[in-house]
N, C-alpha and C positions, 0 to 999 in steps of 0.2 A: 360784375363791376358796373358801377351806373356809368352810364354815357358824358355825363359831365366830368367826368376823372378820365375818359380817354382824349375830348376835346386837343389836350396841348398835343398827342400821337397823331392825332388826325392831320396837325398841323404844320407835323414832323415829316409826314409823310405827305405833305404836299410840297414842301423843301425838296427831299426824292425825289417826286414826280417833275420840278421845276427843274430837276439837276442834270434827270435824263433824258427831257427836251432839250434841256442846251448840248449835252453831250452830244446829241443826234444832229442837230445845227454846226456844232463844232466840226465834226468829221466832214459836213457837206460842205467846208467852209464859208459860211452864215454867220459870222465872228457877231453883226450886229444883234441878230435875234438870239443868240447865242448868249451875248452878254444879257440881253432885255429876263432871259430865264435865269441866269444866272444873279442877279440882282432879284428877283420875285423867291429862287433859294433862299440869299443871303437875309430877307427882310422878316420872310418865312419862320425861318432859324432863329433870330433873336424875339419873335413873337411866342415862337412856342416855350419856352424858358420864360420866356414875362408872364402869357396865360397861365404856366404851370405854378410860378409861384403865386401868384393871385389868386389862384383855386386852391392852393395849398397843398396839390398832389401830385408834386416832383416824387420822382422815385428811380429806381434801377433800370425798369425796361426804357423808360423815357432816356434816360441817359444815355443806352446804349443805342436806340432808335437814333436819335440826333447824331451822335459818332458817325451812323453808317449814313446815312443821310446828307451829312457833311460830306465825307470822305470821296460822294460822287460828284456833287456841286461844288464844294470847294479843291477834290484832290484830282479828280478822274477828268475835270471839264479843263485845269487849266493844263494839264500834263497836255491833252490832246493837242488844245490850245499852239500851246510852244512846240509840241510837235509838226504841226499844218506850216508856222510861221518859218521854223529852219528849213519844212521840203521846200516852201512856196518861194527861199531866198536860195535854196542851189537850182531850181527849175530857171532861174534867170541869170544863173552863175554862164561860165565856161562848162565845157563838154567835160574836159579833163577835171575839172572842179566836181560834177555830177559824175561823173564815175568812181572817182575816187571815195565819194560819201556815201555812193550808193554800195563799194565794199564794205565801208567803215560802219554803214545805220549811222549817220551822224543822227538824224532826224529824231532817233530812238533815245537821246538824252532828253529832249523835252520831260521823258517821261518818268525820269529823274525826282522832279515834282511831285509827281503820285504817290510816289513811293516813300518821299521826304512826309508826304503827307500824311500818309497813313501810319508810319510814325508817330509823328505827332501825336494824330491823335487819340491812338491807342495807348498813349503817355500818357495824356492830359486826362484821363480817363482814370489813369490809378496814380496821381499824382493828386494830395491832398492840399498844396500850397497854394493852389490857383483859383481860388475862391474868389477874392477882391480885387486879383490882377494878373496877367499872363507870365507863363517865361515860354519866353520863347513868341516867334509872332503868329499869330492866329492864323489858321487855314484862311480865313473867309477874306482877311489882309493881300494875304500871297495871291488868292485867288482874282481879286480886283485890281491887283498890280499887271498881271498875266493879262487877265479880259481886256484891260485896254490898251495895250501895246496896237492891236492891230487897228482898233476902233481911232489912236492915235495918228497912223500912219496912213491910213485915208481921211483926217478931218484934219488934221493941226497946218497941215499948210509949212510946217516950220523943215525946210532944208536936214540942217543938219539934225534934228529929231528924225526925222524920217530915215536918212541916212543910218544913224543909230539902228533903229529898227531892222534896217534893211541885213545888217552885220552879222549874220550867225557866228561869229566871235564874239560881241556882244552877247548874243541871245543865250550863248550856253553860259558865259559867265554869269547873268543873272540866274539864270536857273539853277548853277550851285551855290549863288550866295543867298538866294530866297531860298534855298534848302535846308543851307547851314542856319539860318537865321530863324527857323522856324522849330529848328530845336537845341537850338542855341542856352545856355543858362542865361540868358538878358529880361530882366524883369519888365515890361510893359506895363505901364496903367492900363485901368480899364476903364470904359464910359457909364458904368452906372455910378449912381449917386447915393450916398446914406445922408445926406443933407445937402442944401444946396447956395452955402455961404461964397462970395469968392475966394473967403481967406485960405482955405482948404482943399477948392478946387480949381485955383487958377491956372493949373494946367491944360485942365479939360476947357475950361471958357477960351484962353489961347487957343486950343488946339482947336475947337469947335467954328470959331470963329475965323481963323484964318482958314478951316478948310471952303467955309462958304466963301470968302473973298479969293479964293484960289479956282472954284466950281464955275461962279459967275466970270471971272477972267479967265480963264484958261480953258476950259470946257475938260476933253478928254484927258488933257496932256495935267490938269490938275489931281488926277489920281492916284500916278505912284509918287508924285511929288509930297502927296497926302500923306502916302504911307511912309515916304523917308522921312517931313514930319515928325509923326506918330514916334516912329525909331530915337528919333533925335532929341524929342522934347520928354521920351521915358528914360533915357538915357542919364539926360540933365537931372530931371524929377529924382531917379536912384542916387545922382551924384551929392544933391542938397541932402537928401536925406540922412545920408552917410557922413557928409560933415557937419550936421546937428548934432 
């Protein structure tokens, strides 16, 4: 096989490599560099899928490269992730509070996530309707909602956001409704384009647009806010379309 048909693999597999540096960041908890890999994944991943159709040699193994690929960066990083975040809030809890988790593994929901993940995307894999748009929310979504939880509660400054965070009642409720949500029947837009009128795609200029004035204002704390966004305005998009 010539080398210019493996290109988009090579690129797949620098996604992996980028997944299990954060991994290893993760567990040391290194949330910052953690994320920094985790983000060189995600950008990785939507490149190899762009080179591949450009060269025109998408195919089978590529497909399932990416799955696995994904599955550490986006499934395996943020399970850890929310894992580290529920030990690191009963290590500050009450004595009787860390006893009683330490029977229970509360900690061991984070990874919940992973599992929710791999799902996913072992769905999305023989699931032929997800061509022009998702059901259900994308791994690499769930996974940048998770990375910055923590990166949020050392920069945001904001009380009760941190607070939030602080909450392992919070934290396990996200992590089963990022779970349910990820293989939820909820049709999501997607961000590529087949032309680029606004009549067509005013969803995505919205959504694109206000995620940069959310990035520059808000810094971290703009990211799951992105992604509930994303939720809200594919929601709406399903809702018009269904009353045309």
């Amino acid at each position: 096989m010539r080398l210019g048909k493996q290109i988009p693999n090579y690129i797949t597999l620098g996604n992996l490599f980028a997944g299990t540096v954060a991994a290893i960041f993760a567990v040391e908890g290194n949330f910052k560099t953690a994320a920094i890999f985790v983000l060189i994944g995600i950008i990785l991943d939507f490149f190899d899928g762009f080179i591949a159709r450009l060269l025109g040699v998408s195919g089978e193994l590529g497909k399932q490269l990416d799955s696995l690929a994904d599955m550490v960066t986006s499934g395996v990083v943020p399970g850890i992730i929310m894992f580290k975040l529920i030990q690191s809030n009963l290590n500050v809890g009450s004595n009787l509070e860390l006893k009683t988790a330490q029977i229970l593994d509360v900690p061991l929901i984070g990874l919940i996530l992973t599992l929710a993940a791999c799902y996913r995307l072992a769905s999305f894999n023989l699931d032929t309707r997800q061509s022009d748009s998702f059901i259900g929310l994308p791994t690499p979504a769930m996974c940048l909602f998770v990375v910055s939880l923590p990166l949020i509660r050392m920069h945001s400054g904001i009380e009760f956001v941190n607070d939030l965070i602080s909450n392992n009642y919070f934290l396990i409720a996200v992590t089963w409704i990022l779970s349910f949500l990820m293989n939820a029947e909820m049709h999501l837009f997607s961000l590529k384009f087949k032309e680029y009128s606004f009549k067509n795609n005013y969803i995505k200029y919205i959504f694109l647009i206000a995620s940069v004035l959310l990035i520059f204002t808000l810094n971290f704390l703009a990211v799951p806010l992105i992604i509930i966004l994303y939720i809200i305005l594919s929601v709406f998009k399903k809702k018009i379309l269904l009353n045309n």
